[in-house]
N, C-alpha and C positions, 0 to 999 in steps of 0.2 A: 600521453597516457591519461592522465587528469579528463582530458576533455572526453575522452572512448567513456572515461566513468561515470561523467556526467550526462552524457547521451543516454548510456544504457538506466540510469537514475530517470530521465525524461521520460524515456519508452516505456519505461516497471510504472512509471507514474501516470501515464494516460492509458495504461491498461487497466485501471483498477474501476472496480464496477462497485465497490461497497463505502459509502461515505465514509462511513465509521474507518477504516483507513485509513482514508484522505485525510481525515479532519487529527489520526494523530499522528501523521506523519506531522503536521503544518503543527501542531503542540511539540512534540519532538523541535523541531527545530524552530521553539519559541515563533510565531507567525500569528499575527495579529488577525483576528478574524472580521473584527466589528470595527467599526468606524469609533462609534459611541454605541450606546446602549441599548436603542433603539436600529440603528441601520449597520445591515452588513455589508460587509467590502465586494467592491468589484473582484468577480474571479479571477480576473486577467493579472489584478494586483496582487493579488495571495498566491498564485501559483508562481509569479513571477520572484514573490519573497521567499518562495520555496525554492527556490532554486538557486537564490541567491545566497541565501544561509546555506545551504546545503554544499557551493561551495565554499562559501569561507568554514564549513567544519574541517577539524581534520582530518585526516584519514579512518584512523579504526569509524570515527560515526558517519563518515560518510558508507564506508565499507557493510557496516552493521546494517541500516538502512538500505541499500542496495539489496542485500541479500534478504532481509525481511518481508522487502517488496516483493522478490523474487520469488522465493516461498508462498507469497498469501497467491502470489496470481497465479501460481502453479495448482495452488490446492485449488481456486475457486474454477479452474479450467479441467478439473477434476471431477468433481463435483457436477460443474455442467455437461460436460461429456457420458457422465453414468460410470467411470470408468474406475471409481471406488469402490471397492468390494466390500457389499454388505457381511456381518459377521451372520448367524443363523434365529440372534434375539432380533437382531431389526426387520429381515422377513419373517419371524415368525414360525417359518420352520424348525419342525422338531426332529431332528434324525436319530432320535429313540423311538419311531415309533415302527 
């Protein structure tokens, strides 16, 4: 079961199109960015420490995370799609007139 979780954690994870995300998923689960001060980490290492802390958390923050990924990548395929409905202040439309 563990492992279906972490799968589906890997997929929500290379779905994601917006750094700001990535970068707090990888705060979330403490993940070192920088080498030193100057130079950043290979990404291959960082994603790899994501996933590594991800499964040593335990369940509710592995859970919590899953599902927040879930959520962001649902809304930003939303959003790309057009498939959120404008309210009538965002087009501009006045249906009092």
């Amino acid at each position: 079961m563990e492992d279906r979780i972490t799968t589906k954690f890997i997929k929500e994870l290379s779905k994601i199109k917006d750094p700001a995300i990535f970068l707090g998923v990888a705060r979330v689960l403490q993940v070192e960015l920088m080498v030193d001060k100057d130079t950043p980490r290979n990404f291959g290492d960082v994603f790899e420490d994501i996933i590594v802390n991800y499964e040593n958390s335990n369940r509710k923050r592995r859970r919590e995370l899953l599902k927040i990924l879930q959520q962001s990548n649902k809304c930003k395929e939303e959003v790309m799609n057009g498939n959120r409905t404008q309210s009538s202040s965002e087009t501009g439309s006045d249906e009092n007139v």
